[in-house]
Residue frames as qw, qx, qy, qz and C-alpha x, y, z in Angstrom:
[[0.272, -0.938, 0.212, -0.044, -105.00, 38.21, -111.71],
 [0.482, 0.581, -0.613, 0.232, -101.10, 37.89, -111.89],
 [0.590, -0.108, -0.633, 0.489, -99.07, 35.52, -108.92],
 [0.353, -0.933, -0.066, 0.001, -99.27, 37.68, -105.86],
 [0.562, 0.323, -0.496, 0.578, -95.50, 39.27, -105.62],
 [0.642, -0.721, -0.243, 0.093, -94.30, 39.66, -102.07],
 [0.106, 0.738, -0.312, 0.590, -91.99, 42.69, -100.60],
 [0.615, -0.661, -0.313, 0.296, -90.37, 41.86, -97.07],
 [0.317, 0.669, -0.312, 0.595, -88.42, 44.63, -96.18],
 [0.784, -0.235, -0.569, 0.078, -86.99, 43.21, -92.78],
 [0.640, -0.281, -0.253, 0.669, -85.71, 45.96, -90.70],
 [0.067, -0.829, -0.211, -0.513, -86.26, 49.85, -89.28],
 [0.433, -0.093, -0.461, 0.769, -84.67, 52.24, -86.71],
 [0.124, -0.166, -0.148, -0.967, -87.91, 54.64, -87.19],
 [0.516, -0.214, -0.502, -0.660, -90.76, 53.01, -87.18],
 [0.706, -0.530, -0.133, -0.451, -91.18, 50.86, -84.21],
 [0.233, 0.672, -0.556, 0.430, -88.35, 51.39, -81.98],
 [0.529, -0.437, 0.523, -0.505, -90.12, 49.20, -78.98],
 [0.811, 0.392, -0.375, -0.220, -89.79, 46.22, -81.68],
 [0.404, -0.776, 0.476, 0.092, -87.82, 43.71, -79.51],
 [0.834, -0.075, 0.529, 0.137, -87.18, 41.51, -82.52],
 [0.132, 0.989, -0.039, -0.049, -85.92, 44.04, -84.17],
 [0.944, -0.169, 0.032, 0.282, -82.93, 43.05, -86.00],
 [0.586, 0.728, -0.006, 0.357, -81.43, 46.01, -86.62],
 [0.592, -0.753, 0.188, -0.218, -79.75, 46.32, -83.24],
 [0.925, -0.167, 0.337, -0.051, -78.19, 43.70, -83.84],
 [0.352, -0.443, 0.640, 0.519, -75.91, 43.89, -86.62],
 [0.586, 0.402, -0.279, -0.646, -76.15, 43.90, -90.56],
 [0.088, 0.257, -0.962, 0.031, -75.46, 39.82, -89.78],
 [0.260, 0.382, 0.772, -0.435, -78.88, 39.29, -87.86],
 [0.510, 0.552, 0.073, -0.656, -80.49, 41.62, -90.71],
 [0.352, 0.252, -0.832, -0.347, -79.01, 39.42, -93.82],
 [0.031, 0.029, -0.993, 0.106, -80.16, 36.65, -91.84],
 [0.396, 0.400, 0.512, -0.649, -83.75, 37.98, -91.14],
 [0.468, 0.554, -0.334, -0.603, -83.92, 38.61, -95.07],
 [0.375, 0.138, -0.863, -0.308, -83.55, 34.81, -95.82],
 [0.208, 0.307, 0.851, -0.371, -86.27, 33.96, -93.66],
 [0.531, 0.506, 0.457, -0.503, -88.29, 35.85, -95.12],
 [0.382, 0.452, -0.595, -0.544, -86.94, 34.96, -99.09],
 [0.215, -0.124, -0.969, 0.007, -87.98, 31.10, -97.78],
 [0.385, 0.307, 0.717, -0.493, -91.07, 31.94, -96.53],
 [0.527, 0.565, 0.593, 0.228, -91.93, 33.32, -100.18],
 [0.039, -0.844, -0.004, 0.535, -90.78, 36.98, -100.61],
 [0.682, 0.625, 0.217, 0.311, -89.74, 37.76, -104.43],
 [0.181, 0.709, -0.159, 0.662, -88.05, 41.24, -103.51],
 [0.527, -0.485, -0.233, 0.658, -85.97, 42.31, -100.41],
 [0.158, 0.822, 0.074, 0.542, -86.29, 45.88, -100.17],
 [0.654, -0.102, -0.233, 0.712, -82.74, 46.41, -98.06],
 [0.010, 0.984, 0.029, 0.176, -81.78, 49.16, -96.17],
 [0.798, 0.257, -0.275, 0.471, -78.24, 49.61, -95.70],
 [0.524, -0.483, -0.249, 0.656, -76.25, 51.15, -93.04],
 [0.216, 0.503, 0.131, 0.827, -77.21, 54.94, -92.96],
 [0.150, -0.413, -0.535, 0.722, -77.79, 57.94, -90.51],
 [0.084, -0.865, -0.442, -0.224, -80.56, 60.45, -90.18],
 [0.248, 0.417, -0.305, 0.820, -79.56, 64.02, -89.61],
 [0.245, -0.178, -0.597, 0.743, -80.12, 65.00, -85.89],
 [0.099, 0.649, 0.278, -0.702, -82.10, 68.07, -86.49],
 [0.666, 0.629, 0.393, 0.079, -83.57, 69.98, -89.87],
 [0.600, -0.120, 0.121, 0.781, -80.97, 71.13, -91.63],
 [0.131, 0.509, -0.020, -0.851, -80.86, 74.99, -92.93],
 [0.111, 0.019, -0.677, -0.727, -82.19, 73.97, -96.27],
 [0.706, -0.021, 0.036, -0.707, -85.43, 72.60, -94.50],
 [0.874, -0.049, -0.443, -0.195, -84.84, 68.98, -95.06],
 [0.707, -0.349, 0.529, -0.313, -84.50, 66.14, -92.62],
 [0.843, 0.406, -0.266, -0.233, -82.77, 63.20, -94.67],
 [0.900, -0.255, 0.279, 0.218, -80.34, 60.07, -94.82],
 [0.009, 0.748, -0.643, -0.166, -76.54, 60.06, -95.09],
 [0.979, 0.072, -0.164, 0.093, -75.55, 55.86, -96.81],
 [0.452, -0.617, 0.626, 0.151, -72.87, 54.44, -95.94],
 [0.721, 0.475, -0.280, -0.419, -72.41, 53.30, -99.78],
 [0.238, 0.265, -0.934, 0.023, -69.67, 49.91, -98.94],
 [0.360, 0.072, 0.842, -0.396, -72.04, 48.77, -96.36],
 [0.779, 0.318, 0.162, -0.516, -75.20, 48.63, -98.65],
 [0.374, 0.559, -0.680, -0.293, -72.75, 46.97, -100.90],
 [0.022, -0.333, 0.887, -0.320, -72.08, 44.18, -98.15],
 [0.399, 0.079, 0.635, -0.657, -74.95, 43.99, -97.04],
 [0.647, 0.461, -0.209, -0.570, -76.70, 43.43, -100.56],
 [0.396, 0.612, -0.658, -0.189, -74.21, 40.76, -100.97],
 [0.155, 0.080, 0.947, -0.270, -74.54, 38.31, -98.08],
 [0.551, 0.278, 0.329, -0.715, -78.15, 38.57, -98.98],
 [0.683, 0.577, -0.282, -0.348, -78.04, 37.71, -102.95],
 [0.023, -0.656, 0.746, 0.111, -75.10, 35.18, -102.11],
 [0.007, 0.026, -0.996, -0.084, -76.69, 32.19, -101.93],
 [0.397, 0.585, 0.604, -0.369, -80.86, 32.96, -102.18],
 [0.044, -0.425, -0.421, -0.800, -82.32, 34.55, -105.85],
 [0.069, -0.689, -0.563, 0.451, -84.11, 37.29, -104.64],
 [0.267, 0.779, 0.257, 0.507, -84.97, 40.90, -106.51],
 [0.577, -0.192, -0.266, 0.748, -82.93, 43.24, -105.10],
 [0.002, 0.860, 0.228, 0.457, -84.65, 46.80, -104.43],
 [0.398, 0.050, -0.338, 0.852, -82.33, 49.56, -102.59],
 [0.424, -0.695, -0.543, 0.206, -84.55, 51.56, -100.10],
 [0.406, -0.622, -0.109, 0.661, -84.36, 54.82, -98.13],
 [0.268, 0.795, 0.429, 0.335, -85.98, 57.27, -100.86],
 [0.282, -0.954, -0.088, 0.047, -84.65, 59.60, -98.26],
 [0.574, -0.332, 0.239, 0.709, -81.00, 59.46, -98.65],
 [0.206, -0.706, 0.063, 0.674, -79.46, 61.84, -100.11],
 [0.597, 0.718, 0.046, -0.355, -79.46, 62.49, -104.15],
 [0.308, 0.666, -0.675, 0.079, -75.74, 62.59, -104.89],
 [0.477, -0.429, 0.693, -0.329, -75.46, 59.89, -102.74],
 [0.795, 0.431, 0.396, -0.158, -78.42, 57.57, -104.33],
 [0.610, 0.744, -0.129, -0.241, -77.03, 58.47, -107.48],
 [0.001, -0.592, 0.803, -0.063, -73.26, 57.27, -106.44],
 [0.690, -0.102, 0.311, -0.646, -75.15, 54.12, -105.23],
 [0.825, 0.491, 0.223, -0.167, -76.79, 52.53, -107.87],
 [0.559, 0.743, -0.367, 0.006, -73.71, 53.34, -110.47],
 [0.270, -0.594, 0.707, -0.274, -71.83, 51.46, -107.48],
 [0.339, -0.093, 0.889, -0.294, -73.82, 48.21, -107.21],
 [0.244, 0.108, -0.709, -0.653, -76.28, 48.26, -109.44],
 [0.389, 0.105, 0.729, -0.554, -79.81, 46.92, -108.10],
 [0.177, 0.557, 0.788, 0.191, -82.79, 44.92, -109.60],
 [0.141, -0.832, -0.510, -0.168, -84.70, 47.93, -108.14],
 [0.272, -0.035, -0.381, 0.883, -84.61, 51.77, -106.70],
 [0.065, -0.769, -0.599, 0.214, -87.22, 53.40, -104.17],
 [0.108, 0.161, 0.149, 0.970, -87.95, 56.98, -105.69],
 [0.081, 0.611, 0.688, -0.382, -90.19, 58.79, -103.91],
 [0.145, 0.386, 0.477, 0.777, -92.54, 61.13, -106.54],
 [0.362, -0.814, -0.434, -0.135, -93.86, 63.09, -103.33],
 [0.281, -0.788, 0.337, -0.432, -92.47, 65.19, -100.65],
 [0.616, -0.197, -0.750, 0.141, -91.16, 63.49, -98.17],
 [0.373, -0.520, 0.086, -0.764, -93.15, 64.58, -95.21],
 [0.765, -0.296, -0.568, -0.068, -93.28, 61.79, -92.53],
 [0.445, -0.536, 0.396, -0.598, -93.66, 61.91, -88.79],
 [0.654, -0.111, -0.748, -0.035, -92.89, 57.98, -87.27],
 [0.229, -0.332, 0.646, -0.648, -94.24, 58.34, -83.54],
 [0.703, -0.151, -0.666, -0.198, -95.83, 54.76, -83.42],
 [0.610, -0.368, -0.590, 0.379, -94.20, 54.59, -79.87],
 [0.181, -0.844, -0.259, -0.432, -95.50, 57.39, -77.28],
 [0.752, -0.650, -0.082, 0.074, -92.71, 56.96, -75.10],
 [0.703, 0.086, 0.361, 0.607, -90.15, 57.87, -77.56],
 [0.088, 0.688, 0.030, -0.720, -89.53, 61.01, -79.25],
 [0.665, 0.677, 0.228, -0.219, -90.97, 61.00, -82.82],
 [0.670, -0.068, 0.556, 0.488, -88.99, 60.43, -86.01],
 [0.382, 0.783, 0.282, -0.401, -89.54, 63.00, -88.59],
 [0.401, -0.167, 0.464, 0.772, -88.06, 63.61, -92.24],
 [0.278, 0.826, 0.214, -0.440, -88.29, 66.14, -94.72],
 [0.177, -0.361, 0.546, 0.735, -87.13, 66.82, -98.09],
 [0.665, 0.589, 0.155, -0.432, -88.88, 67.86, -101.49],
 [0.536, 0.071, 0.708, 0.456, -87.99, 65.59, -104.85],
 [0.351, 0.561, -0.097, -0.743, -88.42, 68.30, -107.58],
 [0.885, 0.355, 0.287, -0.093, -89.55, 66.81, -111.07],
 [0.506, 0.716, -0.481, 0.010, -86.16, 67.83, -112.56],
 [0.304, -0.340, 0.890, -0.018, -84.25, 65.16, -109.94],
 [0.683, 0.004, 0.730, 0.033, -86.80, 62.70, -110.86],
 [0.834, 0.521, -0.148, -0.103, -86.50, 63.11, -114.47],
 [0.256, 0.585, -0.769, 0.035, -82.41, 62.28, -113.54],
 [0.603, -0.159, 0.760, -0.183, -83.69, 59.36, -111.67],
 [0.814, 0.405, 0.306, -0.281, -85.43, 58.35, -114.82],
 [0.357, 0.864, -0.349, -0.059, -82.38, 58.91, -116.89],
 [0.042, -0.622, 0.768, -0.148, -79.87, 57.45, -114.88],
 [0.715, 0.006, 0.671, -0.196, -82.12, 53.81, -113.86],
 [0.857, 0.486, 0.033, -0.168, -83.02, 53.45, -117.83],
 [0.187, 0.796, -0.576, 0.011, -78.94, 53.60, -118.33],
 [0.031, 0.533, -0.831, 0.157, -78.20, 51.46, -116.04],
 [0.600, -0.069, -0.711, -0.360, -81.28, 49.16, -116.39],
 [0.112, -0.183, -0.661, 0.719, -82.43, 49.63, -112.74],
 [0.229, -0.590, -0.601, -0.489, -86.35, 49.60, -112.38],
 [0.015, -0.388, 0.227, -0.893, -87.67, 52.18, -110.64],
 [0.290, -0.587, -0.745, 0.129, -90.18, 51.44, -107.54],
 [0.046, 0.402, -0.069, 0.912, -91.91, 54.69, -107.56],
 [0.266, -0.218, -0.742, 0.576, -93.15, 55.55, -104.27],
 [0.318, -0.383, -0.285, -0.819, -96.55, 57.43, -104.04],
 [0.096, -0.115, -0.664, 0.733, -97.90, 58.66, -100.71],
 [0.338, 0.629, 0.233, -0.661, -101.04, 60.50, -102.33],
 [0.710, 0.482, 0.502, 0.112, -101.96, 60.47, -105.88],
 [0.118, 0.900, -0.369, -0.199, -99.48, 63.38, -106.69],
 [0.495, -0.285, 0.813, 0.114, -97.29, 60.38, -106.74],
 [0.574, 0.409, 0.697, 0.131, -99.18, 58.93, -109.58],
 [0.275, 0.953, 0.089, -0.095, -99.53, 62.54, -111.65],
 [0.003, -0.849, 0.477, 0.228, -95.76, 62.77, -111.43],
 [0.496, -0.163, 0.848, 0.090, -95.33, 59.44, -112.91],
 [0.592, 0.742, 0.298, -0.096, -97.57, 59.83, -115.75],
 [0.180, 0.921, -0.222, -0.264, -95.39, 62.85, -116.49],
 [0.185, -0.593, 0.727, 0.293, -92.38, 61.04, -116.73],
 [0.587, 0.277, 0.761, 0.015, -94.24, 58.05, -118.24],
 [0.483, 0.812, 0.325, -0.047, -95.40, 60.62, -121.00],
 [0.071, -0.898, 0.316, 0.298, -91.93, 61.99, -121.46],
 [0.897, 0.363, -0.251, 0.005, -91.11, 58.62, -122.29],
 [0.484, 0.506, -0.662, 0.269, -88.54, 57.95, -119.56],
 [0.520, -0.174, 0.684, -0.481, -90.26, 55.70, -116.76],
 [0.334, 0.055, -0.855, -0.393, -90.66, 52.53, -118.95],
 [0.747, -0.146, 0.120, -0.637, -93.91, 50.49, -118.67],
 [0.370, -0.744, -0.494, -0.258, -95.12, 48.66, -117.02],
 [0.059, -0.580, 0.342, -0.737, -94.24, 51.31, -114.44],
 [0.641, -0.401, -0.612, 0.232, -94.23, 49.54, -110.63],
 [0.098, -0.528, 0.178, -0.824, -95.77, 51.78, -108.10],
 [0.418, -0.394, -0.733, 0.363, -96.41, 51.04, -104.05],
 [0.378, -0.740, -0.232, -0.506, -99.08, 52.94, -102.42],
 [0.335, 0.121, -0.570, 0.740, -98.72, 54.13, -98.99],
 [0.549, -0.647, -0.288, -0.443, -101.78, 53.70, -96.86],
 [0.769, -0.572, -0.224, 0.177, -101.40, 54.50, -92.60],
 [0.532, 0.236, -0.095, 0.808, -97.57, 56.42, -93.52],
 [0.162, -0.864, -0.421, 0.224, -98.13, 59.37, -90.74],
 [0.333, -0.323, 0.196, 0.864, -97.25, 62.84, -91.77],
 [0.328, 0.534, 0.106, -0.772, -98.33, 65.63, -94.40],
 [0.463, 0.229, -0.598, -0.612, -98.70, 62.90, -97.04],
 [0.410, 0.079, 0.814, -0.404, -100.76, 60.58, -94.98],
 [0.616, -0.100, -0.432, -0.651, -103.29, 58.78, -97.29],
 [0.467, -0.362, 0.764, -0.261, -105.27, 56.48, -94.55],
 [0.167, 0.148, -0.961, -0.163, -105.58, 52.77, -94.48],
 [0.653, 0.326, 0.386, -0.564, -109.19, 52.28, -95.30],
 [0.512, 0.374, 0.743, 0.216, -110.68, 49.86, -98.38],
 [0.222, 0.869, 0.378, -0.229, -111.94, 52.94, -99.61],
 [0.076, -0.855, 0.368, 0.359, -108.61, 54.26, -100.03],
 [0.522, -0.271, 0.762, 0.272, -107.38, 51.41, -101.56],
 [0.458, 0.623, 0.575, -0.267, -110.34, 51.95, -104.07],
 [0.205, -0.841, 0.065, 0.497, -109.40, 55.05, -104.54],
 [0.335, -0.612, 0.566, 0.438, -105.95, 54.60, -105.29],
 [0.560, 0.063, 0.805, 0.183, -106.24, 52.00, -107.30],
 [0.350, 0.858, 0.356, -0.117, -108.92, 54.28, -109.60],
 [0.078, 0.897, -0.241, -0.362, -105.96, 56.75, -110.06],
 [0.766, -0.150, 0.489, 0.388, -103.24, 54.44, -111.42],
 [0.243, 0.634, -0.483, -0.553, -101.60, 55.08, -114.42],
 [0.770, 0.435, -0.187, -0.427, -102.46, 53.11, -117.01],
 [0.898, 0.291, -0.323, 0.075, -101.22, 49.15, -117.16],
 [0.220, -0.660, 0.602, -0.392, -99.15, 49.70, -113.67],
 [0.690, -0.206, -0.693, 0.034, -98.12, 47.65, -111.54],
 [0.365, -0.702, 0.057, -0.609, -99.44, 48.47, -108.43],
 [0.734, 0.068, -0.598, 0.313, -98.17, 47.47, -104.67],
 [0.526, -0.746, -0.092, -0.399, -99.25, 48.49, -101.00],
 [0.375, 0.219, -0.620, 0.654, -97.27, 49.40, -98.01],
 [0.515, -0.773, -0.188, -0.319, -99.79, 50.06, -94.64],
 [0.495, -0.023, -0.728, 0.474, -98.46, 51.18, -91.20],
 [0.511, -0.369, 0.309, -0.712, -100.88, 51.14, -89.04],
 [0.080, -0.003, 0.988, -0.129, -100.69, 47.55, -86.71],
 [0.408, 0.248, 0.725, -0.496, -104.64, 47.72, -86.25],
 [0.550, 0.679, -0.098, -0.477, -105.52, 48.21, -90.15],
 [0.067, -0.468, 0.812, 0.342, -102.43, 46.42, -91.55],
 [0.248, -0.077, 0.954, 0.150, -103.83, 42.93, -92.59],
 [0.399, 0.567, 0.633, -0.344, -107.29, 44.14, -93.51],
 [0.233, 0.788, -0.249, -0.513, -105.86, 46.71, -96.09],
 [0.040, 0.354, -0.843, -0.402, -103.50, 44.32, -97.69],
 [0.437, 0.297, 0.841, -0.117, -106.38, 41.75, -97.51],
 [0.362, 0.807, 0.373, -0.279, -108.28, 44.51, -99.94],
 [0.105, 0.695, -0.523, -0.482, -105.25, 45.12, -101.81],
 [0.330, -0.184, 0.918, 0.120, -105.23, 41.67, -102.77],
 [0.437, 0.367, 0.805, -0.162, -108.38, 41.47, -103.69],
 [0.271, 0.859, 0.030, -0.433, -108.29, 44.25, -106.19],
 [0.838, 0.406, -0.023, 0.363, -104.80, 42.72, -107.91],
 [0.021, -0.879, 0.441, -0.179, -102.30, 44.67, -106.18],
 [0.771, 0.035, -0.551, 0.318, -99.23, 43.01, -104.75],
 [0.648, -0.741, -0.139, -0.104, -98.29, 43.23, -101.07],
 [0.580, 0.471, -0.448, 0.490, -95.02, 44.14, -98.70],
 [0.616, -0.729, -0.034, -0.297, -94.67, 43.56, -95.62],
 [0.537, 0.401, -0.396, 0.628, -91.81, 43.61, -92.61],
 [0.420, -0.628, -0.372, 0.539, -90.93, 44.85, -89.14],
 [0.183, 0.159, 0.395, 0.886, -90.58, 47.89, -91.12],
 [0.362, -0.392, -0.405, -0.742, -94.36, 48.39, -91.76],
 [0.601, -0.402, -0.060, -0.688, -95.55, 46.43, -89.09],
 [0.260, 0.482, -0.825, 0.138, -94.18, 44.20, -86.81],
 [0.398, -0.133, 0.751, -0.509, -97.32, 42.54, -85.54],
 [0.019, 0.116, 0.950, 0.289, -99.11, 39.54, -86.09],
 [0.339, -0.736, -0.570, -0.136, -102.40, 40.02, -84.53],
 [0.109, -0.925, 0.079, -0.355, -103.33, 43.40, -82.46],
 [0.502, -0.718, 0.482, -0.025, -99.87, 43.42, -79.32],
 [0.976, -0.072, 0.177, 0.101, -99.06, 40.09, -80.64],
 [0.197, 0.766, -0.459, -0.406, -95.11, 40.89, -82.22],
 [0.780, 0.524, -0.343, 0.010, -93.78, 39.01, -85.04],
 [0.822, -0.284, 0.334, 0.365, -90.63, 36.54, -83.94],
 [0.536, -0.269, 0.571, 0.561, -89.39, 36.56, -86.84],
 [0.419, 0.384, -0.221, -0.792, -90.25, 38.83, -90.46],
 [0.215, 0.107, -0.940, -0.241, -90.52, 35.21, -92.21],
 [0.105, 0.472, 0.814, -0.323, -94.06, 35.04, -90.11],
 [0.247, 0.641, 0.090, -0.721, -95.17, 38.08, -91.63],
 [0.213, 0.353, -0.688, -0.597, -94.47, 36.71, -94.53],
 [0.071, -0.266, -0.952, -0.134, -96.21, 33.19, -94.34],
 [0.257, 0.501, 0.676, -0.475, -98.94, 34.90, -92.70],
 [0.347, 0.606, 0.076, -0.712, -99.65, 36.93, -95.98],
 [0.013, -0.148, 0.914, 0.377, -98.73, 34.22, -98.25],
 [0.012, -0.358, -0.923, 0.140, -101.62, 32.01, -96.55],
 [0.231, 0.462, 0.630, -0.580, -104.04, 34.56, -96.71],
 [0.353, 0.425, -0.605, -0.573, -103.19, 35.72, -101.01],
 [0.009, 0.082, -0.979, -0.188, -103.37, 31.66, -101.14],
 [0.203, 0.468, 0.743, -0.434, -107.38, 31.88, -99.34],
 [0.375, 0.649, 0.124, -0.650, -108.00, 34.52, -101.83],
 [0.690, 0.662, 0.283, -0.070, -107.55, 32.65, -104.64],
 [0.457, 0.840, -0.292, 0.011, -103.40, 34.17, -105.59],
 [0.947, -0.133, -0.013, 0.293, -100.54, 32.33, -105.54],
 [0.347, -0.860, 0.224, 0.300, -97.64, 33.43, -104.44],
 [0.666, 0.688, -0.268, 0.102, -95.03, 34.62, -107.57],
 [0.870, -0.023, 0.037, 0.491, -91.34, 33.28, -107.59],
 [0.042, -0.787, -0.062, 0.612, -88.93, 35.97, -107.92],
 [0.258, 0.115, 0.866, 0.413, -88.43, 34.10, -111.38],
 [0.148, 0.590, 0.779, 0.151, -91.98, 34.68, -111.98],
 [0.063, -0.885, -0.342, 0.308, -92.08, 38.08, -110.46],
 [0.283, -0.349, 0.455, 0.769, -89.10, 39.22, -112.45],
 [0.256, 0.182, 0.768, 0.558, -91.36, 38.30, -115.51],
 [0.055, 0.759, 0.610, 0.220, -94.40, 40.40, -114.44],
 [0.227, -0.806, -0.088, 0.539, -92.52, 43.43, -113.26],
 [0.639, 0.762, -0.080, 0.066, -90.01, 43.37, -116.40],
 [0.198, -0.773, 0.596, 0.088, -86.95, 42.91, -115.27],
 [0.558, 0.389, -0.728, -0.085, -84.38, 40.50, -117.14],
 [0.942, -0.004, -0.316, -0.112, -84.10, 36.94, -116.09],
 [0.417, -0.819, 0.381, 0.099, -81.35, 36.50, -113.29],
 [0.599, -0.252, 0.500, 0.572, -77.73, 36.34, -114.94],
 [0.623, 0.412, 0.375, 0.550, -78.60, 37.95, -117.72]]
């Protein structure tokens, strides 16, 4: 099996809003800063979210989606990368198209999250809160321009795949010849909403059955009481792992994370029990495909 690569993605206004170590509250200072903890604990790839709003309400078109603030992701991308080597992957599948598209041609990332599903999600982790919800459909003619525009500008794609539609529309583009291989895809196991796939071994089976050919393959779970057992079974299958206050901001069942940089060691140490070391982002650069940093 390859290194194990590790995703932290260190920071969420959606997902578990009763998070108090939650650094996004704080300023995009505390988040940079959360994002080298976890690039020392071992993380290869920071999957960043930059300063952006959800609309209020669904809009007349039907979707529910993110507005960037396109300097701040800039900024924010920068204190990060300034003094750590890390793989840079731009988040928030949900922003807007034109936006995403301005983006990238702006700043230029290792990586970009394209979701190859609906988005259909529903974050109501905390019952005391009023639910999070977004909406918006990704037809296959945007993502062939995602595919178009990342090969240009030499931006790998991290296609996102709630459900194995996710994996069918990736073929396609894979067979069109414009989603280079190896193609790097992250399940979503525990993600509530109308693409829920849940966070069972079984699923992980599954999933794992459907791949496209010679993927690389890579697991997101939120669901605190499942989290560590899934990824444990992702490991063990060859997948790679990502974890964060994002997905899940607990160690053990109530127990929260201090700091994402535990979430990290704690899956490091448990890849390490199974037998995978944990990839550089050096190393991971070499098994995802992406050039060598500086060149």
């Amino acid at each position: 099996m390859d290194k194990l690569i590790i995703t932290v993605t260190c920071d969420s206004d959606s997902a578990f809003p009763g998070n108090p170590h939650n650094p996004t509250p704080k300023g995009m200072k505390a988040v940079v800063e959360e994002y080298h903890r976890g690039i020392d604990a071992g993380a290869a790839i920071s999957h960043i979210h930059g300063p952006r709003r959800l609309d209020d309400a669904i809009q007349p078109d039907g979707t529910r989606l993110s507005t960037l603030d396109i300097p701040g992701w800039g900024e924010m991308a920068g204190m990060i990368s300034a003094d750590r080597d890390t793989i840079m992957q731009y988040g928030i599948a949900s922003g807007r198209f034109p936006q995403r598209k301005e983006l990238i041609r702006t700043y230029t990332p290792d990586m970009l999250s394209v979701a190859f599903v609906a988005h259909d999600e529903c974050f109501d982790y905390d019952p005391n809160r009023i639910p999070k919800e977004i909406y918006g459909t990704h037809t296959r003619a945007e993502l062939e321009e995602y595919c178009l525009l990342c090969a240009e500008l030499g931006v790998k794609i991290e296609v996102e795949a709630f459900h194995t539609g996710g994996f069918w529309n990736a073929q396609r583009m894979i067979d069109k010849g414009i989603l280079a291989a190896p193609a790097w895809i992250t399940c979503f196991f525990g993600w509530k909403g109308g693409a829920w796939t849940p966070p069972t071994a079984d699923a992980v089976v599954y999933m794992r059955s459907h791949l496209p050919k010679g993927s690389n393959w890579n697991a997101s779970v939120m669901d605190p009481e499942e989290h560590w057992r899934v990824l444990s079974a992702v490991i063990s299958q060859g997948g790679h792992v990502r974890v964060g206050m994002e997905d899940n901001p607990f160690l053990t069942s109530g127990e929260y994370a201090r700091t994402n940089a535990e979430l990290v060691e704690k899956i490091a140490r448990i890849g390490r029990d199974m037998g995978r070391e944990i990839a550089s982002p050096a190393e991971a650069r070499e098994i995802i495909g992406l050039p060598a940093r500086g060149q």
